[in-house]
SEGUNU-163997 format. One line per 4 residues: number of its first residue (from 0); for each residue z negated, y, x of C-alpha. Coordinates in Angstrom, 3 decimals. Layout:
<atoms>
NUM> Z,Y,X | ...
</atoms>
This chain:
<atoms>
0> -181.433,159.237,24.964 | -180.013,161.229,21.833 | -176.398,160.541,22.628 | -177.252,156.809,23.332
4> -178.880,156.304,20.423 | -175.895,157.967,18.278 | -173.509,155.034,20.234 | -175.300,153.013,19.335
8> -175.326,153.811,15.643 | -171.934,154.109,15.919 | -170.878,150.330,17.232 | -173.183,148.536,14.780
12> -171.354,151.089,11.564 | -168.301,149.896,13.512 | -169.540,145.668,13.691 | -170.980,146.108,10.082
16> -167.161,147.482,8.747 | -165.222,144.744,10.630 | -167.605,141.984,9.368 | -167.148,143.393,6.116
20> -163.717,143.384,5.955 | -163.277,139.995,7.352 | -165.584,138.414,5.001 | -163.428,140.244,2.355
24> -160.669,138.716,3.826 | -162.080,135.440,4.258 | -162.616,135.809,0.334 | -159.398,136.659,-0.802
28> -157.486,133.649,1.471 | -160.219,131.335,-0.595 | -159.109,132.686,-4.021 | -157.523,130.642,-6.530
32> -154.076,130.709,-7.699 | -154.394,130.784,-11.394 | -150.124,129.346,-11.931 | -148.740,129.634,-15.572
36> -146.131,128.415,-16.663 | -144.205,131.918,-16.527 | -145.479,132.890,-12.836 | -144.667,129.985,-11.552
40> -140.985,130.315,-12.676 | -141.480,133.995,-11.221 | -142.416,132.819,-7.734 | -140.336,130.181,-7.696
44> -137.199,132.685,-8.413 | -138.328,135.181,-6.166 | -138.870,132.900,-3.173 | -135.352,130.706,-4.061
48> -132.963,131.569,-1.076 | -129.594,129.686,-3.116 | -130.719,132.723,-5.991 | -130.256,134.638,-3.186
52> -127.108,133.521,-2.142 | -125.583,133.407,-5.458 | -126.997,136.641,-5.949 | -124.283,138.321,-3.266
56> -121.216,136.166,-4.478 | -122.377,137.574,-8.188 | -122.286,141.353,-6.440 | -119.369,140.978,-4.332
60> -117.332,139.350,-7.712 | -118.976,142.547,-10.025 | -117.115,144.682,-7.212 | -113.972,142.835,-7.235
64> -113.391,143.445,-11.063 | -114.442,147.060,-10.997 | -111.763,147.843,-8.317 | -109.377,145.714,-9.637
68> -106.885,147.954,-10.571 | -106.131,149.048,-7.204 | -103.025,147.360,-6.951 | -101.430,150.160,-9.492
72> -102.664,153.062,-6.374 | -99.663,154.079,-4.497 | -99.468,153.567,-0.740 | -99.052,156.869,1.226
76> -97.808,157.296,5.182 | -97.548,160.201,7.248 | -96.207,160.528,10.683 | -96.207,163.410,13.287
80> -94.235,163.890,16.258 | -93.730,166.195,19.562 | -90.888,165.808,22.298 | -88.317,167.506,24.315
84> -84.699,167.026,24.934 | -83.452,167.123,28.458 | -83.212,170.729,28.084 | -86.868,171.164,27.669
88> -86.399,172.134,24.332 | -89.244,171.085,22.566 | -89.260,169.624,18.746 | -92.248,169.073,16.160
92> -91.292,166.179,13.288 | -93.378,165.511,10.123 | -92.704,162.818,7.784 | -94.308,161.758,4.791
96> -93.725,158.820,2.210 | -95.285,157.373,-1.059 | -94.384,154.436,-2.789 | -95.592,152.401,-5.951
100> -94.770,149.290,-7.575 | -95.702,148.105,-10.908 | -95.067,144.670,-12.238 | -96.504,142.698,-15.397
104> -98.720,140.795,-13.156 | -100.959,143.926,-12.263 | -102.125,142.998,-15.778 | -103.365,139.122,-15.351
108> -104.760,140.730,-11.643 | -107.239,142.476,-13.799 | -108.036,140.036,-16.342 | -108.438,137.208,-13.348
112> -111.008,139.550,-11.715 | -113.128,140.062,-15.185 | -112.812,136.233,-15.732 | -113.879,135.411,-11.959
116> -116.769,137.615,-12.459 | -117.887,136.514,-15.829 | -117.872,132.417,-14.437 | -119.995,133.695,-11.471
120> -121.999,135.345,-13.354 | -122.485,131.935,-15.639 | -123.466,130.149,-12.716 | -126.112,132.566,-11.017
124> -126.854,131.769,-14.763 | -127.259,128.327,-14.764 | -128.933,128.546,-11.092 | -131.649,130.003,-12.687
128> -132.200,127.873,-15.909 | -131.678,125.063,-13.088 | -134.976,126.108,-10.673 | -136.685,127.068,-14.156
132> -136.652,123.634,-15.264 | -137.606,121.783,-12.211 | -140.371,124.364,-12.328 | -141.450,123.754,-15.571
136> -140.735,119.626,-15.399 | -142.910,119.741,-12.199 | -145.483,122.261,-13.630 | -145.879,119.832,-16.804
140> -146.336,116.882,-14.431 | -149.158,118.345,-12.230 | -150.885,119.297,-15.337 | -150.728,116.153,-16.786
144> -152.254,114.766,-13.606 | -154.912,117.508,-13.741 | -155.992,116.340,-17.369 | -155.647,112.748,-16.003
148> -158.271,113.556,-13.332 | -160.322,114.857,-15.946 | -160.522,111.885,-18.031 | -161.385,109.856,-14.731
152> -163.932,112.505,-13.732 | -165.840,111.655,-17.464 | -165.287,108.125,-16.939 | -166.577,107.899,-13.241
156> -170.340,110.006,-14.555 | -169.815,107.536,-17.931 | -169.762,104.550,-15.128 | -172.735,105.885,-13.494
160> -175.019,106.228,-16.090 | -174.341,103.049,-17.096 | -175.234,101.766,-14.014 | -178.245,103.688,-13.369
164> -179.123,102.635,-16.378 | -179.079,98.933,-16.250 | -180.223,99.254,-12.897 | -183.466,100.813,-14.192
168> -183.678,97.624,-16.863 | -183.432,95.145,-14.275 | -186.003,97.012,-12.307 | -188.134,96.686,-15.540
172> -186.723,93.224,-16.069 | -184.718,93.774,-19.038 | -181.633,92.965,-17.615 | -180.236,90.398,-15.358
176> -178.725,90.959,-12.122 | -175.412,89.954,-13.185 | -175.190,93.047,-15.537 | -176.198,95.629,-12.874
180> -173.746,93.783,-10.557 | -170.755,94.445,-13.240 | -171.371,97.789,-13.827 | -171.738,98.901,-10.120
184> -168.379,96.821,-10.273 | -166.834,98.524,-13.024 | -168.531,102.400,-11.439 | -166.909,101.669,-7.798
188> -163.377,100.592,-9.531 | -163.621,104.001,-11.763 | -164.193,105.842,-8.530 | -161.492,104.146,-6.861
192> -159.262,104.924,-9.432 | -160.463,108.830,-9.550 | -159.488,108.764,-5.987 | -156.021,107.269,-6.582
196> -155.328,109.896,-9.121 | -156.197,112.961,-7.100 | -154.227,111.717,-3.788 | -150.988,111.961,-6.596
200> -151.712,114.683,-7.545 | -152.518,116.291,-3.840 | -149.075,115.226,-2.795 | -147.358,116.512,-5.879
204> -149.121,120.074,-6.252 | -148.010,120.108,-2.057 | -144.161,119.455,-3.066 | -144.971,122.358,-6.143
208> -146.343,124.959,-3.779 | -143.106,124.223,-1.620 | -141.101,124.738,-4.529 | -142.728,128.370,-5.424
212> -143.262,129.009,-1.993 | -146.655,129.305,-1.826 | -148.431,128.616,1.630 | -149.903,124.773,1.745
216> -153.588,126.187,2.208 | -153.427,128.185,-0.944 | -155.864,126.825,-3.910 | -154.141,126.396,-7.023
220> -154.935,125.671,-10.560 | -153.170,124.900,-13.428 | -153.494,126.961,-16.480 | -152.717,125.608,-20.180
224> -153.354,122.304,-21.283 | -151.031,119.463,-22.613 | -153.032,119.320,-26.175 | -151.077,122.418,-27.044
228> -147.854,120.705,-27.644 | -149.483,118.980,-30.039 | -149.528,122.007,-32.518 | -145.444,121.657,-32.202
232> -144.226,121.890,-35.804 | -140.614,119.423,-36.488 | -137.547,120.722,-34.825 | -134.937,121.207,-37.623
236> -131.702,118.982,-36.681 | -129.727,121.746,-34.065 | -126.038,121.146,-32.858 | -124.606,122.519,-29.269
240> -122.779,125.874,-29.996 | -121.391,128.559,-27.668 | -124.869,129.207,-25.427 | -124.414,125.704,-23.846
244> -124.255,126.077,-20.091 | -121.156,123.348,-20.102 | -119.251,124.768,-22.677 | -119.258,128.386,-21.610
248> -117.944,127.225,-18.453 | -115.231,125.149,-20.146 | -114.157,127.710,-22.131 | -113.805,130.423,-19.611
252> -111.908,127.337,-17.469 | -109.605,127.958,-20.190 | -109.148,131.658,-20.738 | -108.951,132.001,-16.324
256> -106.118,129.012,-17.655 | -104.123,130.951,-20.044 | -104.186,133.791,-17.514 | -102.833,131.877,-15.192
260> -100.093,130.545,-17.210 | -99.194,134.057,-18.523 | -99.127,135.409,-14.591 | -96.732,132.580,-13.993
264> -94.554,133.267,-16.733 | -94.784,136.949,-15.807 | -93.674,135.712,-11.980 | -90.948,133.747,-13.388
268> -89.304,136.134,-15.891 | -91.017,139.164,-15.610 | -89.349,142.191,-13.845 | -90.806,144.431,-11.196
272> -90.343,148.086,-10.872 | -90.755,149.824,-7.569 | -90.784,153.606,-6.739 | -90.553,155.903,-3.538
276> -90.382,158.860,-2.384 | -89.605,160.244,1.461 | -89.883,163.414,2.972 | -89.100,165.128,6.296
280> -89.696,168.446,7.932 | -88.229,169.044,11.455 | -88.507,172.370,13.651 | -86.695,172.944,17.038
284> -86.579,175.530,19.789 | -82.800,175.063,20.417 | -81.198,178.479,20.149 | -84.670,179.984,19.094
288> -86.748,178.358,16.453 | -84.593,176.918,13.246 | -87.030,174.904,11.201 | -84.878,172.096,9.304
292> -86.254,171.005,5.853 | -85.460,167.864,4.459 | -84.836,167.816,0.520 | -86.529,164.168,0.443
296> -85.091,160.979,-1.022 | -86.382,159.495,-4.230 | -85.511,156.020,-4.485 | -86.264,153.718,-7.896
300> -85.765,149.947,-8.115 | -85.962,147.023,-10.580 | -85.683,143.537,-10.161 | -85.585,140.786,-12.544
304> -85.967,136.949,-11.634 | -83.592,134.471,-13.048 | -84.692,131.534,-11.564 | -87.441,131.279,-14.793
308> -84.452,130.503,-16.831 | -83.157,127.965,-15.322 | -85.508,124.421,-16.374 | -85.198,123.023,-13.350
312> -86.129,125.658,-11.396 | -89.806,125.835,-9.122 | -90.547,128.942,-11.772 | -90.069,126.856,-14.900
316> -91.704,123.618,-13.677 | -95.260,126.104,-12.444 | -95.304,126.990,-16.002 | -94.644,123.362,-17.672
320> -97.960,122.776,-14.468 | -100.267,124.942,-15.829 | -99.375,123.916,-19.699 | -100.435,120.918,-18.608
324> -103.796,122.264,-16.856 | -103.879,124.429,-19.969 | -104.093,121.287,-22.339 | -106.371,118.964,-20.385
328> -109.117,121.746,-20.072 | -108.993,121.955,-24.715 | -109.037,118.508,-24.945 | -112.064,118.335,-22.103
332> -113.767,121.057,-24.341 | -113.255,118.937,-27.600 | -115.105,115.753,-25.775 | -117.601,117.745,-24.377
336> -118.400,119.268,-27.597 | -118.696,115.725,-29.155 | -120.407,114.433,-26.337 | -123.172,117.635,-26.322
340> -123.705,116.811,-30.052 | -125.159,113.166,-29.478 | -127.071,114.895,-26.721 | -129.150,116.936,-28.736
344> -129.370,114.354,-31.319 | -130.904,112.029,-28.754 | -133.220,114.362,-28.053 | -134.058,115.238,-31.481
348> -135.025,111.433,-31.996 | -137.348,111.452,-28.812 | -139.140,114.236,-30.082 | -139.735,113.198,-33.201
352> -140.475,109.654,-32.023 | -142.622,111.308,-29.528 | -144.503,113.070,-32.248 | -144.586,109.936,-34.349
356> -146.154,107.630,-31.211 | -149.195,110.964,-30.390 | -149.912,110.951,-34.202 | -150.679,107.016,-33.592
360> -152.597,107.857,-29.988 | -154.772,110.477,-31.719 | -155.763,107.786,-34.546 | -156.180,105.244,-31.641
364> -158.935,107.175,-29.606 | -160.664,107.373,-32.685 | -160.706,104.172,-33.151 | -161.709,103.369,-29.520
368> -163.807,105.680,-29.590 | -166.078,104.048,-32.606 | -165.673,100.627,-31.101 | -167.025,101.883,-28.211
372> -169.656,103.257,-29.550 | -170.518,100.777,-31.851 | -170.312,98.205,-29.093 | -172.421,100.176,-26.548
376> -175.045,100.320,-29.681 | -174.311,96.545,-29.791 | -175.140,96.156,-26.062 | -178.459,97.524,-25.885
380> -179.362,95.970,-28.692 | -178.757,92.612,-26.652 | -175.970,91.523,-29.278 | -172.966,92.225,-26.800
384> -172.350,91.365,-23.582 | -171.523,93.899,-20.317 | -168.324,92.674,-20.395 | -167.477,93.751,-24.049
388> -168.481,97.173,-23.540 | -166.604,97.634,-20.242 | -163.318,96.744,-22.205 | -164.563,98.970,-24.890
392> -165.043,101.705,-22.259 | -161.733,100.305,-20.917 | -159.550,101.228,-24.013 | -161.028,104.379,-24.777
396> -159.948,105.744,-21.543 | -156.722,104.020,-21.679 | -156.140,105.973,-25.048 | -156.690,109.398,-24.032
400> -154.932,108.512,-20.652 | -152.175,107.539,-23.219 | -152.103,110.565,-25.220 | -151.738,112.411,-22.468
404> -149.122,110.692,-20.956 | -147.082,111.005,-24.383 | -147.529,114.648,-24.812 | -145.655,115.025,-21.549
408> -143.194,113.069,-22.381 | -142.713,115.646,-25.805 | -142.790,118.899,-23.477 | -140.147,117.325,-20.850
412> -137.833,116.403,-23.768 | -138.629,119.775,-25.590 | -137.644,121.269,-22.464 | -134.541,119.487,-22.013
416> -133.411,120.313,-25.216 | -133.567,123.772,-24.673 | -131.476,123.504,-21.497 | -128.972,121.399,-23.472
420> -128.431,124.114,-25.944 | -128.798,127.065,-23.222 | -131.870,128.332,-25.156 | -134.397,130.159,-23.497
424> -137.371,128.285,-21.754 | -140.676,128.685,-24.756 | -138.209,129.124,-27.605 | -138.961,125.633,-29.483
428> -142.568,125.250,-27.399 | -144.502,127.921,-26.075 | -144.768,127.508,-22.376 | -148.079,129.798,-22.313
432> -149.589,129.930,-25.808 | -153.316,129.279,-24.486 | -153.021,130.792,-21.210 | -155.633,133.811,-21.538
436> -154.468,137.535,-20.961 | -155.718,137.520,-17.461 | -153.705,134.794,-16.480 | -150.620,136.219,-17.802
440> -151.066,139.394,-16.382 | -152.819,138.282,-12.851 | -151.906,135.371,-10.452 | -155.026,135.676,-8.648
444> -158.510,136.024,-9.161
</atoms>
């Protein structure tokens, strides 16, 4: 009875630790995903399988240049033999050779291979920056929506209570039917709307998760809020310089260019030396063992192209070719410069338009915001009708909704400013200057 007793014991310890650990489970799945602006990047890069891939061509490129200079290493051969003659006599041959060749061009191999690995480098590079701003585009966007559900949220309970509360006049007969019937109107078309904005915003956090790679069941919330963007001091006039995505690449187009050119003049007047050196060793049975030694052969060469010279020639029109290439890629550089410079001066004029228009929303909800009031003072003092203070109610929303909208227009153009000029993400803006310590340093709680 003991022993069945202490089973007993022992299966419900054993149910109580599995229920445990499954609610525990059950917990965590639930959790939230508090997303910054900086985790989400990090997921996003860490989950990216084209990082991935343009991770290896970045490794296998890094090896390339740091081997290089392995066509200065001299090729070796050995050889071994064994036979007999008809005699029987049997014979034992070694041979061994090395050989080098050096040429100008061994040069422009190595400079090719540090060039190569520099432009993949620049676009694993620009990968990143890439996913990092549809990241932080998309991250922007949600959050607006998030706010935007907010302001419907307050306008939905504003809705109610004033339906509630006309309702309870025209129970007391205060109030005619009509009213009640206009604001249940105006409550259901507030809900509606609520419901409109969260369906967006449902489908967009989906394609978000997708894009970080999070699992669609996971719970996620935003942190940060638009309004901070607001505190964004004006953005001294800035000019494209050498940390511009496009220009780097042009100007490495140009240097792999020159190389190019120079390893074609190099193949078209350049001379080659080439080295060897051959040895034998031989031993024989015939008439007793008589080892023969070879004294080896050393054998030097040099060759010089002439064809170069000559302006017809295929060696003389490759280099006219890549003058050519040579010039088109400066004068691509030059344009692109210009052509970067009214970039960033666009954008300078959206932000500071952009800054301009939220300065005029901010004085707007004030002003909404007083008529409002005024007119919902108005209203049950019997001086206004339901209809003026559902268009007050109207525009006040409308205003915030508006402010909102602008401030993400000023991050997305912030943002793409900072790509233009290849700064780094936060640099004019900070992407997570009111996220809280936890949410920096945790993704989930």
């Amino acid at each position: 009875m003991q022993r069945f007793g202490q089973k007993l014991l022992n299966l419900l310890v054993f149910v109580a630790i599995l229920f445990f650990t499954s609610f525990c489970f059950a917990q965590e799945n639930e959790s939230e995903i508090i997303l910054t602006a900086t985790n989400a990047v990090q997921f996003a890069i860490q989950g990216n399988l084209g990082l991935k891939q343009s991770d290896i061509d970045l490794q296998s490129a890094a090896r390339s240049k740091k081997y290089s200079w392995n066509s200065v290493s001299p090729t070796l051969n050995a050889s071994a033999s064994f036979g007999t003659d008809l005699e029987n006599d049997p014979s034992f041959t070694f041979g061994a050779s090395a050989s080098i060749a050096l040429s100008p061009s061994i040069y422009t191999s190595i400079r090719s291979a540090a060039i190569n690995y520099e432009q993949q480098k620049l676009t694993y590079d620009e990968a990143v920056r890439s996913v990092e701003l549809n990241v932080l585009t998309a991250y922007y966007q949600i959050l607006y929506e998030q706010e935007n559900i907010n302001l419907k949220k307050n306008s939905v309970e504003s809705a109610k209570k004033q339906y509630e509360t006309n309702l309870a006049r025209y129970n007391r007969g205060a109030l005619s039917r009509l009213d009640v019937l206009s604001a249940q109107v105006s409550y259901q078309n507030a809900e509606l709307s609520l419901k409109v904005s969260q369906s967006t915003w449902d489908n967009d956090a989906a394609s978000f998760k997708q894009m970080l790679g999070l699992p669609q069941d996971a719970k996620i919330r935003l942190s940060g809020s638009l309004s901070d963007v607001f505190a964004l001091s004006e953005i001294p006039d800035l000019t494209s310089d050498d940390e511009n995505p496009t220009l780097k690449s042009l100007e490495l187009q140009i240097e792999a260019a020159k190389n190019a050119l120079l390893a074609t003049r190099f193949s078209a007047w350049g001379p080659s030396l080439s080295a060897s050196y051959s040895y034998n060793f031989n031993v024989t049975s015939e008439n007793g063992v008589k080892p023969v030694y070879d004294k080896g052969r050393l054998s030097l060469g040099l060759s010089i192209p002439l064809d170069g010279y000559l302006p017809w020639s295929n060696g003389a029109q490759s280099i006219q070719n890549q003058k050519d290439t040579l010039n088109k890629l400066e004068l691509e550089l030059q344009n692109t410069k210009t052509t970067l410079d009214v970039t960033v001066k666009n954008y300078l004029n959206q932000i500071k338009q952009s800054q301009e228009t939220i300065k005029l929303r901010q004085n707007s909800i004030d002003l909404a915001q007083q008529t409002y009031d005024m007119t919902l003072d108005a209203y049950n003092h019997g001086t206004r009708d339901i209809i003026s203070l559902q268009n007050a109610s109207d525009s006040l929303v409308e205003a915030k909704v508006n402010l909102m909208s602008e401030a993400y227009t000023l991050v997305t153009a912030v943002l793409k400013l900072e790509n233009t000029l290849g700064l780094e993400f936060g640099t004019l803006f900070s992407i997570d200057s009111s996220d809280s310590n936890d949410g920096k340093n945790d993704s989930k709680k």
